[in-house]
C-alpha positions as CSV (number, residue, x, y, z in Angstrom):
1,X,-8.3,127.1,20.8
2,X,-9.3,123.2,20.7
3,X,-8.6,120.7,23.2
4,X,-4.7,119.9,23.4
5,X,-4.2,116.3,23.5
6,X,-0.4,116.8,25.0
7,X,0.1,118.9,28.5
8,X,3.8,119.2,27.8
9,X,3.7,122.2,25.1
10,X,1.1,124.2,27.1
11,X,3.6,124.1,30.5
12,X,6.6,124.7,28.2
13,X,5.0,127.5,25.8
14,X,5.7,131.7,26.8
15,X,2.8,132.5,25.1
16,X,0.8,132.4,28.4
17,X,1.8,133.5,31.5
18,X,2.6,131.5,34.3
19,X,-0.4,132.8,36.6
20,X,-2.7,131.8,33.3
21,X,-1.4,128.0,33.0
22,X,-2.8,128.4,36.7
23,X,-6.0,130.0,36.8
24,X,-6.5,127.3,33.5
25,X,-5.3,124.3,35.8
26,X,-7.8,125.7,38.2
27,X,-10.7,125.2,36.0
28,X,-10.5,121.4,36.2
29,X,-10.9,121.7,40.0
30,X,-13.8,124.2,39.9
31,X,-16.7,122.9,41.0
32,X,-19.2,123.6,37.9
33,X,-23.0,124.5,38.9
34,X,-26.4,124.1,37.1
35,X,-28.9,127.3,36.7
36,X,-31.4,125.2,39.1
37,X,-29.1,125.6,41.7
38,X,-28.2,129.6,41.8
């Protein structure tokens, strides 16, 4: 997909689903882990 370098056309796009521009906004809260510590 690449890295979109504008937020604008992403929230304005139909293409994805209102509950999927969330659950992708989500990911840049998500706390991320390393395998050493599961």
């Amino acid at each position: 997909m690449g890295i979109p370098t504008d937020i604008k056309p992403f929230v304005t796009t139909k293409l994805i689903s209102p509950l999927g521009k969330l659950r992708a906004g989500l990911d840049l809260l998500k706390k991320t882990y390393s395998n050493a510590e599961r």
